[in-house]
C-alpha angles and dihedrals in degrees: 000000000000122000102221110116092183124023114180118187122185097340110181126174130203132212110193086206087060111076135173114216092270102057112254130108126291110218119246092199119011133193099348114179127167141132124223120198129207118274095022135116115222116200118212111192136167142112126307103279095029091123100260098127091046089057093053088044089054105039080056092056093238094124126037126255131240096207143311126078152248147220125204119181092344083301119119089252096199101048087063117117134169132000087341084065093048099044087054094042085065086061080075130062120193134201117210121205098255114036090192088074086056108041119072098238088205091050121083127236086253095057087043096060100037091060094077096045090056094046091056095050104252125149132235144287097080096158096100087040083052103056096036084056088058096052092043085066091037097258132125128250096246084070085076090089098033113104134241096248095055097059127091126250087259088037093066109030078065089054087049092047087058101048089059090051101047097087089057097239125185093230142040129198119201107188099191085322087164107040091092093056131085118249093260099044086038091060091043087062095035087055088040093049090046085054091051094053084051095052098043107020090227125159126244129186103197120189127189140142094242114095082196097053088040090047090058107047104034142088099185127023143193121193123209142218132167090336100319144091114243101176140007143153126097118007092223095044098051088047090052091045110023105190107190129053098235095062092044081059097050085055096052091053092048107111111160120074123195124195 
């Protein structure tokens, strides 16, 4: 059986609001084409309007695709509908920038990591699921009553880290999960991301403007410019032989190191 938990093939996105001269479409995204394996982490890097949110957007199903398609777990992703969508979607959990917009500050953790184990059906007691979730992410179980609002910005990324995790899925996506964060805190959840993935061989596409944070964490890596890849293979490889210019470009701004 193959290995490849996520296969996209000539994935193009269309914003109505983009247009060429001559009135159709511009592409968002074009031609994207790329394979992910179990147990490996794929970083996805370029500029601020490269297209890299887009490509989240559109791998979760939240905006629609041009054309192309994806596979997801050996299943037609995108002909998905209905509650089948929404049985396999739980199969991925997903990391936003700022884990204060997604965590009810009123709520506690407790509350926090139990919604996801309601939506998806599951029956009490959650209490043992709870604390295991807590030292998955390296907290301690009195955390559970604790709000939101009274955690710090590494504090709760880790909460939200584990939310995504609690449903055991077999990928997570980290759209710029660590921007938000200072250089000392960023490099704690990149190493405890990289330990995650150890202990449970899941797969993460993490995605960030930083060459240096991308470097660190990935095995594989695309880079992106105006909607397209220009580059990708081995993270290490493409740092050592940057082909295009742009990239060359990405590693000469590159300023923080993490060890």
């Amino acid at each position: 059986m193959s290995d490849v938990l996520l296969d996209v093939a000539d994935l193009s996105v269309c914003y109505a609001s983009r247009r060429f001269f001559n009135g159709k479409a511009a592409p968002a995204i074009a031609d994207v084409s790329f394979s992910l394996s179990t147990g490996r982490i794929l970083g996805v890097v370029g500029e601020s309007g490269s297209g890299k949110t887009t490509l989240v957007r559109a791998l979760l199903r939240l905006i629609p695709t041009a054309t192309g398609a994806v596979s997801f777990k050996q299943i037609d992703w995108l002909a998905l509908k209905g509650r089948e969508l929404a049985r396999v979607r739980r199969r991925i959990g997903v990391v936003s920038q700022n884990p204060f917009l997604s965590l009810s500050p009123r709520h506690s953790i407790a509350q926090i990591l139990i919604e996801p184990l309601l939506a998806d059906g599951q029956a009490r007691p959650f209490e043992a699921r709870l604390q295991s979730a807590l030292e998955a992410v390296g907290l301690p179980r009195d955390y559970l009553p604790r709000k939101a609002a009274s955690l710090s910005g590494g504090q709760a990324q880790r909460i939200a880290i584990a939310r995504a995790l609690i449903l055991n899925p077999d990928l997570l996506i980290l759209d710029e999960a660590t921007s938000a964060l200072d250089v000392s805190v960023q490099a704690q959840v990149l190493n405890l991301l990289m330990d995650i993935r150890e202990r449970t061989n899941i797969s993460m596409i993490f995605v960030s403007h930083d060459l240096a944070v991308v470097q660190h964490i990935s095995d594989d890596l695309l880079v992106m410019h105006e909607g397209r890849i220009i580059e990708q293979g081995l993270t290490d490889h493409i740092i050592a032989n940057p082909v295009q210019p742009y990239t060359q470009q990405l590693l000469t701004a590159k300023k923080i190191g993490y060890s």
